[in-house]
C-alpha positions in Angstrom: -21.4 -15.9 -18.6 -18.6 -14.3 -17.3 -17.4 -13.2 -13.4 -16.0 -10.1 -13.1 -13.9 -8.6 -10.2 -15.8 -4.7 -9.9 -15.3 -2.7 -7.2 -14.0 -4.6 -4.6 -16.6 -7.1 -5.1 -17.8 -9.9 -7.6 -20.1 -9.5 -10.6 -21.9 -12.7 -12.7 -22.8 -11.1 -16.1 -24.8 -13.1 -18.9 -23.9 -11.4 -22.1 -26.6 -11.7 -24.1 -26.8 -11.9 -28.5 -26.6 -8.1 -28.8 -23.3 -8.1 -26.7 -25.5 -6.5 -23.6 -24.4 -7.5 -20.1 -26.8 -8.2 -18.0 -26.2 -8.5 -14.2 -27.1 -12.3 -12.9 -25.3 -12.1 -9.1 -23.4 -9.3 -7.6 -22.2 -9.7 -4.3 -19.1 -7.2 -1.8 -17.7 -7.9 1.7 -20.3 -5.3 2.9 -19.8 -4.0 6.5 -15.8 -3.8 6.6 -15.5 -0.9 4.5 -11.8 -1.4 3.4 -12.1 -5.0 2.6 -12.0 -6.2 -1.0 -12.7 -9.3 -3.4 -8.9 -9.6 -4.9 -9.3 -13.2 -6.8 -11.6 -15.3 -7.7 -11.7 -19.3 -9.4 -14.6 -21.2 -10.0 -14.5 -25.2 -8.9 -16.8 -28.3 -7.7 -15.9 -28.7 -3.9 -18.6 -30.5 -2.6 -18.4 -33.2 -5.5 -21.8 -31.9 -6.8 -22.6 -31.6 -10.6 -22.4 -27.8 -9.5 -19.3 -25.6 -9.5 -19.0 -23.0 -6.7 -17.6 -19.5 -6.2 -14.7 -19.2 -4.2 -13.0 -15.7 -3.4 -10.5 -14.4 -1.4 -10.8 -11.0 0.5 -7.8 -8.7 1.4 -8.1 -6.3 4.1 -5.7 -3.4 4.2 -6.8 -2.3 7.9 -6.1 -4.8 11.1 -9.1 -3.6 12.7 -10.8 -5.4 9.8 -8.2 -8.3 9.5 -10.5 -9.6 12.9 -13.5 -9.3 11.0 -13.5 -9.4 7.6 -12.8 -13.3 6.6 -9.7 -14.1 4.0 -11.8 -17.0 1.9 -15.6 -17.1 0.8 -17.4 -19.5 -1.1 -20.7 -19.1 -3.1 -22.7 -22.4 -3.7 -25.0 -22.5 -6.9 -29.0 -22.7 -5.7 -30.6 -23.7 -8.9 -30.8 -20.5 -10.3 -28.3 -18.4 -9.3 -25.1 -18.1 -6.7 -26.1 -17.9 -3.1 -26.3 -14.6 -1.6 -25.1 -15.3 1.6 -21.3 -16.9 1.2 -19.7 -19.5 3.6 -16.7 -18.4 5.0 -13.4 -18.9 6.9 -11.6 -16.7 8.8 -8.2 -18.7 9.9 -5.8 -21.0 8.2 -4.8 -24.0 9.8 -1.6 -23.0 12.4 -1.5 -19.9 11.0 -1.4 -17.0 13.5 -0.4 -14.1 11.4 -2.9 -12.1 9.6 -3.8 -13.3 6.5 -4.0 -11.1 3.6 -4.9 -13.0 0.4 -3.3 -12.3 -2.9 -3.9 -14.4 -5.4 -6.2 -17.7 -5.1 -5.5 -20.7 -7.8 -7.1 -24.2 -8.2 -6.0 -27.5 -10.0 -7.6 -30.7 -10.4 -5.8 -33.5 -8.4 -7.4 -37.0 -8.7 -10.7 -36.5 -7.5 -10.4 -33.3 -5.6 -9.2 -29.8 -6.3 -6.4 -28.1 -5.1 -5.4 -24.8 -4.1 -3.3 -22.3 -3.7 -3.1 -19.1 -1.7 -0.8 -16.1 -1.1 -0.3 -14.3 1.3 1.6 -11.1 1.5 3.0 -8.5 4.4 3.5 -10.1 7.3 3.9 -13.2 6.3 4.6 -13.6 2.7 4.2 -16.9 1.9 1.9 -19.7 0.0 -0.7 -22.2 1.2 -1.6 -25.6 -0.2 -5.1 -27.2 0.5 -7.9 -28.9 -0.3 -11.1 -27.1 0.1 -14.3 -29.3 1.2 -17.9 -27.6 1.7 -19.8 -30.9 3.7 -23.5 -29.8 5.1 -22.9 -25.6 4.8 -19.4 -26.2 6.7 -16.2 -25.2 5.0 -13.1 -27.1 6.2 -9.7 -27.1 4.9 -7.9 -30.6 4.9 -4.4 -31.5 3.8 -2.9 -27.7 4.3 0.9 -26.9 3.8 2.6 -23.9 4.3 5.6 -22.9 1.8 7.6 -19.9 2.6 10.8 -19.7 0.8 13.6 -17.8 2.5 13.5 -15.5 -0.7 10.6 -14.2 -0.3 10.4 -13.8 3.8 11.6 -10.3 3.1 10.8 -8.1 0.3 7.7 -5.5 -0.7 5.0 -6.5 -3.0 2.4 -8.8 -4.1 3.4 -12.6 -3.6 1.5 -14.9 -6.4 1.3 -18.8 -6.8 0.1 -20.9 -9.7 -0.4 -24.9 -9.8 1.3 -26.2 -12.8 1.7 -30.1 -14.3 4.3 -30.5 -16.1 6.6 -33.8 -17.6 7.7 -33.8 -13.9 4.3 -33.8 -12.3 2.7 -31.3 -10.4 4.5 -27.9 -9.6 3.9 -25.1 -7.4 4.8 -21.6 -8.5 5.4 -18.8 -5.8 6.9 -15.9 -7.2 6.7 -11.6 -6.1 8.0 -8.7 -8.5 
């Protein structure tokens, strides 16, 4: 089983003994036209046996920005990923837009971390834990890194969770 990212949105193939893929869950930010799956991880946030889905959508319009949201989270329902994701649309005292570009996740204790870029405006990372309790998403524990370097420039911004000898690192880096 693999996910793949396929025009704009997510696909869950099985790939079966003949090297066939075969479709198990496709889902795109249908309704805001120029909005787009960018990145995808797959991790437990609910502390389940289950792992979920979680995405982040970029949209390049800001008539969309308003109604497209920037994270989305598919829970597993026995036999496939749900159809309908849970969503947020804001970041803890952020105000800017928010588009996504790169989503990554690291186990920490007992709870996984992430990390989120953001590019133009605000160019800059995000550091939270992601909790689904009951259907409700919420975001706990949320820093904001924005290194002077990086408050001006053009291009994708990227972050990575790393351990290393010194402990846990965070990466933010833009070509």
């Amino acid at each position: 089983e693999i996910l793949i990212l396929k025009d704009g949105g997510i696909q869950y193939i099985e790939i079966d003994e003949d090297s066939n893929h075969q479709e198990l869950w496709y889902y795109h930010p249908n309704g805001v036209r120029s909005a787009s799956i960018v990145d995808v991880v797959i991790a437990d946030i609910n502390e389940d046996p289950n792992p979920e889905i979680i995405a982040i959508i970029s949209s390049p319009s800001i008539i969309s920005d308003k109604k497209a949201p920037w994270l989305v989270v598919f829970k597993w329902t026995g036999k496939r990923f749900s159809s309908v994701p849970l969503e947020l649309f804001e970041l803890p005292g952020e105000k800017d837009f928010l588009r996504p570009s790169n989503i990554s996740v690291h186990q920490a204790d007992t709870l996984n971390m992430f990390a989120v870029s953001f590019g133009s405006p605000s160019r800059k990372a995000a550091i939270f834990n992601l909790v689904e309790d009951f259907g409700i998403l919420s975001i706990n524990n949320s820093r904001t890194i924005q290194p002077e370097i990086l408050k001006n420039g053009y291009g994708r911004v990227y972050t990575a969770l790393l351990t290393t000898n010194n402990g846990d690192m965070v990466l933010i880096f833009s070509k």
